[in-house]
Kinemage of the C-alpha trace (Angstrom):
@kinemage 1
@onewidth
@group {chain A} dominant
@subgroup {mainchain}
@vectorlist {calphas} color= white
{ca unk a 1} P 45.217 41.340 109.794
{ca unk a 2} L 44.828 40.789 113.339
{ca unk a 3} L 43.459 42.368 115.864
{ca unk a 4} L 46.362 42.175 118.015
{ca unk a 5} L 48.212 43.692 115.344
{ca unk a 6} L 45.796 46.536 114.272
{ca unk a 7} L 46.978 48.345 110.523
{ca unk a 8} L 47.845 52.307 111.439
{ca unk a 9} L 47.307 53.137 107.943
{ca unk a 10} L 49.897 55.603 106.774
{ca unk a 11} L 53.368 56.287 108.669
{ca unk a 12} L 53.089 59.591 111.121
{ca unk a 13} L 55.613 59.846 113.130
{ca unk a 14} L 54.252 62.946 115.476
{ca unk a 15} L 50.996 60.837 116.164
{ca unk a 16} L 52.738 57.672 116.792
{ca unk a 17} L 54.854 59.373 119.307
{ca unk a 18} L 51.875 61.074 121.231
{ca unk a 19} L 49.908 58.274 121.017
{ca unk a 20} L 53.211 56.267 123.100
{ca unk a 21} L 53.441 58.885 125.423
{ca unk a 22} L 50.015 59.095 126.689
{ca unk a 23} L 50.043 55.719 127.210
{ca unk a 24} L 53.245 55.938 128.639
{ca unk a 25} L 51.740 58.308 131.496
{ca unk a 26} L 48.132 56.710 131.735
{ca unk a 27} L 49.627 53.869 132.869
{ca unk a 28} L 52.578 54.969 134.645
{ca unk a 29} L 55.087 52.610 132.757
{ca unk a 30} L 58.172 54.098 134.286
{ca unk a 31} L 57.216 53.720 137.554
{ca unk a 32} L 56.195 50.291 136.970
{ca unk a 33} L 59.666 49.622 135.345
{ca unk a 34} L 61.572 50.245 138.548
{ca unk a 35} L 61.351 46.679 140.211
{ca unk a 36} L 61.664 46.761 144.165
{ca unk a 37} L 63.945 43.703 144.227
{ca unk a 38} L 67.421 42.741 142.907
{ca unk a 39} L 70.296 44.337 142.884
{ca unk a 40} L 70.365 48.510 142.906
{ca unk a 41} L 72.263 50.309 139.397
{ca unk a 42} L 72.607 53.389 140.935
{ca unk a 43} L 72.305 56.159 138.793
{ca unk a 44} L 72.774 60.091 139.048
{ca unk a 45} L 72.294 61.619 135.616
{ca unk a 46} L 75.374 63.985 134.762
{ca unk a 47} L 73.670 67.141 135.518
{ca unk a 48} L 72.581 69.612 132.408
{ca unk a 49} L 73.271 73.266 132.971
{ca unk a 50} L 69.765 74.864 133.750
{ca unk a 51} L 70.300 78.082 132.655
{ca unk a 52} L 71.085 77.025 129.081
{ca unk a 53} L 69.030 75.521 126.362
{ca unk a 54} L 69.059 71.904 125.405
{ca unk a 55} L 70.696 70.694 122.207
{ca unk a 56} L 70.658 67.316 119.982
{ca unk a 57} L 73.905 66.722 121.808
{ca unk a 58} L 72.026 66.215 124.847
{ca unk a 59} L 69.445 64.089 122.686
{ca unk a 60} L 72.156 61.841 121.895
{ca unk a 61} L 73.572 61.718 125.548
{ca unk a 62} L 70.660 60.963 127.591
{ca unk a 63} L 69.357 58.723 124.505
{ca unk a 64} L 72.806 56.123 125.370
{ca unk a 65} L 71.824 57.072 129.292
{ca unk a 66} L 68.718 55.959 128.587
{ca unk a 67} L 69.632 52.550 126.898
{ca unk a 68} L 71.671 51.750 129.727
{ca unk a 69} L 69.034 52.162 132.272
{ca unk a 70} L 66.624 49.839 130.377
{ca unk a 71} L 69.376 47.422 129.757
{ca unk a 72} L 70.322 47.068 133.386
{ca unk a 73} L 66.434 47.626 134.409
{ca unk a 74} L 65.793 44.255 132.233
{ca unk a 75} L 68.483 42.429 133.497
{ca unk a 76} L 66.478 42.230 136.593
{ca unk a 77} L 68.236 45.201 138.676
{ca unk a 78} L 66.482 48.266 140.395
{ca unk a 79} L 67.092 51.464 138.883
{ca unk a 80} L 65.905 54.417 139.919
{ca unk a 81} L 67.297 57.400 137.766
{ca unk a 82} L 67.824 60.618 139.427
{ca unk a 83} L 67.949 63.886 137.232
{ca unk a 84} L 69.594 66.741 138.019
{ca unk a 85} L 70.521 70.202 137.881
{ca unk a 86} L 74.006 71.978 137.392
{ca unk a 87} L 73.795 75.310 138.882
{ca unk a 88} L 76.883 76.681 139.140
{ca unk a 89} L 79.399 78.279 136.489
{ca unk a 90} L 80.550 82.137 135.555
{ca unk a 91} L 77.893 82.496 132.912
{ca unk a 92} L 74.861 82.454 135.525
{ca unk a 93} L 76.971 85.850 137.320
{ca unk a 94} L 77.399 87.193 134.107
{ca unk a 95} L 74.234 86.932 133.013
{ca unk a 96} L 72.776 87.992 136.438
{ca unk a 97} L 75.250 91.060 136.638
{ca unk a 98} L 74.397 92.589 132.882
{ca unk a 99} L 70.544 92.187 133.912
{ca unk a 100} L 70.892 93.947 136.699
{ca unk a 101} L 73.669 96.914 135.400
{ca unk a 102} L 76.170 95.561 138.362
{ca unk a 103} L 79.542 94.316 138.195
{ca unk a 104} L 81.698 92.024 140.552
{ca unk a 105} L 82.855 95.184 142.641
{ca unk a 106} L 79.044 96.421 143.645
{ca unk a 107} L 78.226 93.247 145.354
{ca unk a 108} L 77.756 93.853 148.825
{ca unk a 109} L 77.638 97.431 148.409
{ca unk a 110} L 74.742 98.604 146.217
{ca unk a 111} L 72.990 95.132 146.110
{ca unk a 112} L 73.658 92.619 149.286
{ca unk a 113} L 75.233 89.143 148.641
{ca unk a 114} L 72.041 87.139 149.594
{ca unk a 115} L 69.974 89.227 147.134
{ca unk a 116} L 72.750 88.692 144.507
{ca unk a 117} L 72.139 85.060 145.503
{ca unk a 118} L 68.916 85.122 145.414
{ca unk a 119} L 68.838 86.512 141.697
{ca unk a 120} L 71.044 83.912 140.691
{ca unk a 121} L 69.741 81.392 141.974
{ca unk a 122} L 66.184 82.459 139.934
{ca unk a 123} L 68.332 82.704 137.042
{ca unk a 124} L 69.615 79.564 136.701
{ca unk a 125} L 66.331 77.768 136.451
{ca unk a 126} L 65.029 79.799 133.671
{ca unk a 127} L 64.601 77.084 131.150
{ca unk a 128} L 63.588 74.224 133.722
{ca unk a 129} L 60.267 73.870 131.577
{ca unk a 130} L 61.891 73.461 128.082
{ca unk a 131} L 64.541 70.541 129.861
{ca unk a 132} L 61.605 69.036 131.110
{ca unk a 133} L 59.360 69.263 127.589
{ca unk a 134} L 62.413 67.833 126.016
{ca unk a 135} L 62.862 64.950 128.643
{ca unk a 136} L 58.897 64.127 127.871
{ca unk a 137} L 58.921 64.061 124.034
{ca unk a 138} L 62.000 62.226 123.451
{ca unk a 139} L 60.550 59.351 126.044
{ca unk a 140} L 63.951 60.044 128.440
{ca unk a 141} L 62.879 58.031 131.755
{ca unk a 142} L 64.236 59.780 134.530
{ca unk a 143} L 62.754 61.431 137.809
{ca unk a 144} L 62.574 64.832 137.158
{ca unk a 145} L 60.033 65.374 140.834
{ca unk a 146} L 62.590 64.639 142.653
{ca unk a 147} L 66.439 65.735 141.164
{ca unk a 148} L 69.797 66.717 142.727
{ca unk a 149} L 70.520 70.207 142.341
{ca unk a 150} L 74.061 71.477 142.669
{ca unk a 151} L 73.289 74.819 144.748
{ca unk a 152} L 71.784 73.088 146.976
{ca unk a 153} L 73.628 73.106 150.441
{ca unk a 154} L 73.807 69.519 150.869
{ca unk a 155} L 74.944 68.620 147.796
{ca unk a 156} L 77.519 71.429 148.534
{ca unk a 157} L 78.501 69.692 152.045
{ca unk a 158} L 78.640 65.938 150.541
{ca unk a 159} L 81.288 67.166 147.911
{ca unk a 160} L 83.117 69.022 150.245
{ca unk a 161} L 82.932 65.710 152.395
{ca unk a 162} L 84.056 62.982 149.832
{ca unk a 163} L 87.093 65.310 149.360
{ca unk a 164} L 87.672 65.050 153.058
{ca unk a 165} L 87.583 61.200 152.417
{ca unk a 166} L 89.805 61.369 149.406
{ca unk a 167} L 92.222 63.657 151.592
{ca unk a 168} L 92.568 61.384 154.137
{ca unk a 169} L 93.270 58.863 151.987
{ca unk a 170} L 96.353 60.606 150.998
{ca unk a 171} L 94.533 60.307 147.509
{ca unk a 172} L 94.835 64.587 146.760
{ca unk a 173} L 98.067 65.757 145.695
{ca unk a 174} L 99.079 68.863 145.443
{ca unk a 175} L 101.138 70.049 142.126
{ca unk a 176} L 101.661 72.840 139.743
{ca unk a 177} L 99.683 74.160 136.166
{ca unk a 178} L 98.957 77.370 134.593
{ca unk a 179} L 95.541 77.724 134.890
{ca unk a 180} L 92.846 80.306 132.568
{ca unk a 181} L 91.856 83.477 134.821
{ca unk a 182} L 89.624 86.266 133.745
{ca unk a 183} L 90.858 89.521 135.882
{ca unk a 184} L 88.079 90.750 134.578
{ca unk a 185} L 85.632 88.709 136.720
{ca unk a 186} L 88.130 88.273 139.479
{ca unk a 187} L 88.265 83.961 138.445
{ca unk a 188} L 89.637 80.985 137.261
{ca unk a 189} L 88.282 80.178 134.047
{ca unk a 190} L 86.853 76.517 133.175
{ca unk a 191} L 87.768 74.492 130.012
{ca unk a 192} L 84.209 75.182 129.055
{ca unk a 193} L 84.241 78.320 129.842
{ca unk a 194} L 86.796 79.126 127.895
{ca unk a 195} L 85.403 77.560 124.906
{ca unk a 196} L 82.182 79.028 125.198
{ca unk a 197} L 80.605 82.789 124.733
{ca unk a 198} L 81.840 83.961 128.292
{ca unk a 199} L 85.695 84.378 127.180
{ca unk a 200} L 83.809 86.723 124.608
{ca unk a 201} L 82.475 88.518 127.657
{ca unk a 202} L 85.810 88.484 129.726
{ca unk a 203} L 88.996 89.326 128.964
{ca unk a 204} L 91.568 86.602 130.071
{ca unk a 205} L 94.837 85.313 130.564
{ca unk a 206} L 96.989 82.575 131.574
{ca unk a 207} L 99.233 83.417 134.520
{ca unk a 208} L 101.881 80.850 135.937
{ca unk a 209} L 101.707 79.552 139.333
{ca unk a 210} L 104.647 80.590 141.518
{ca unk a 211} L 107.831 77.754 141.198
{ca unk a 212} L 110.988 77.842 142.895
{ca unk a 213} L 112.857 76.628 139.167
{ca unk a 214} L 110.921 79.534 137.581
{ca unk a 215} L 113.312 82.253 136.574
{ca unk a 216} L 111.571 85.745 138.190
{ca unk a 217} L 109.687 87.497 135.199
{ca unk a 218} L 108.763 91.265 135.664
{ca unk a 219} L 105.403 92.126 135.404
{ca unk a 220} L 103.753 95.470 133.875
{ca unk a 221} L 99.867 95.964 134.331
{ca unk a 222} L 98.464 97.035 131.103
{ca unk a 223} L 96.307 100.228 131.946
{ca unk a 224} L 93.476 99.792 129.593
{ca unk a 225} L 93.088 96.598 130.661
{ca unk a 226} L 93.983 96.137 133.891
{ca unk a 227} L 96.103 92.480 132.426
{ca unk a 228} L 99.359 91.711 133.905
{ca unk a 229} L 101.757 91.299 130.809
{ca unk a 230} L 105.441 90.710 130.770
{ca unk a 231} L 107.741 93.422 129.898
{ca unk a 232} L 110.351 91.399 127.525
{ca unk a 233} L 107.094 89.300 126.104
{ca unk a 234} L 105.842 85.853 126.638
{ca unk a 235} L 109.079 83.451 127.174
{ca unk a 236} L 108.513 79.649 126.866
{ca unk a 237} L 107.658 79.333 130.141
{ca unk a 238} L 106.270 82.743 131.173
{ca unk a 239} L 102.520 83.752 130.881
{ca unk a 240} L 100.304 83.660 127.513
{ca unk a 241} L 98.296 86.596 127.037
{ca unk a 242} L 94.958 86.403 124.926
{ca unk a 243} L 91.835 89.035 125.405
{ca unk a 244} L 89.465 88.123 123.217
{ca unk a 245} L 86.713 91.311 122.266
């Protein structure tokens, strides 16, 4: 055969992909795939969640991220992929609070809020090195020296400040839902959140927002609990009660 097509002899799939990946990083291939002309394709990589382990999900997402960026790299634009890192969310404080035998109420008594901050902030980046091991192996180009991280005061500030935009845009409404909120952890609860292990970890329940069209509906507060329930039951429109154990 020839030698510009050299015979690997039998298939192995682990040694193939080392063999790509060395060369990969001996010759710096991603770096050399950013052009500095054309057009920019901005791109800001929807954020993982440090503090949790990476799944095949997120092999199949960042695969389809992935394509993308080469697609739009080879059609002659400039793409420079940012990674990043979602910090925030109720599991990080409830992981942070069982390690250290606290709860909401003994923060900025027996431990101080910056220390509190501090922990979770070391928390959240416990599995940095496995996210990044993954990224490698599965050949996902994106700068990981350099990423976005949500905690980070001005990626806080810039939020806060397109909301400002949006605001005076007259582009926020305001309006009315019953929203998820854990009394338990003093919260709102995410969509996520409830779907995942921490409504396991706090009790919850859905509590209507105040409406002028909304019949009054007395409220007792369950002792054991500490959950507002309604005396004649859940009506149509009153609360709905769940606490999961």
């Amino acid at each position: 055969m020839s030698q510009h097509f050299p015979e690997g002899g039998s298939l192995n799939l682990p040694d193939i992909q080392a063999k790509q990946l060395a060369h990969w990083a001996t010759e710096s291939v991603f770096d050399q795939s950013i052009r500095q002309e054309g057009a920019p394709f901005v791109f800001y990589e929807g954020p993982p969640s440090a503090n949790g382990m990476p799944g095949i999900h997120h092999v199949m997402g960042r695969a389809i991220k992935d394509l993308v960026c080469r697609y739009k790299s080879m059609k002659g634009f400039k793409v420079e992929r940012r990674a990043g890192w979602d910090t925030h969310g109720l599991p990080v404080e409830l992981g942070v609070e069982k390690a250290l035998g606290i709860t909401k109420e003994d923060i900025g008594k027996s431990i101080s809020i910056a220390d509190y901050n501090a922990a979770c902030r070391k928390a959240v980046m416990q599995y940095t090195d496995v996210w990044n091991k993954l990224t490698e192996q599965m050949g996902y180009w994106v700068d990981m020296e350099k990423p976005y991280v949500t905690y980070d005061s001005k990626y806080i500030e810039t939020v806060w400040w397109l909301l400002g935009q949006l605001n005076k845009k007259d582009l926020i409404y305001k309006g009315y839902t019953i929203q998820p909120y854990s009394p338990k952890a003093g919260t709102g609860l995410s969509s996520h959140e409830l779907t995942s292990q921490v409504a396991t970890a706090t009790s919850w329940t859905c509590l209507p927002r105040p409406c002028s069209r909304w019949s009054a509906i007395p409220f007792l507060v369950n002792p054991a609990g500490g959950i507002p329930t309604s005396w004649h039951g859940p009506p149509p429109r009153g609360p709905c009660l769940q606490t999961p154990h």
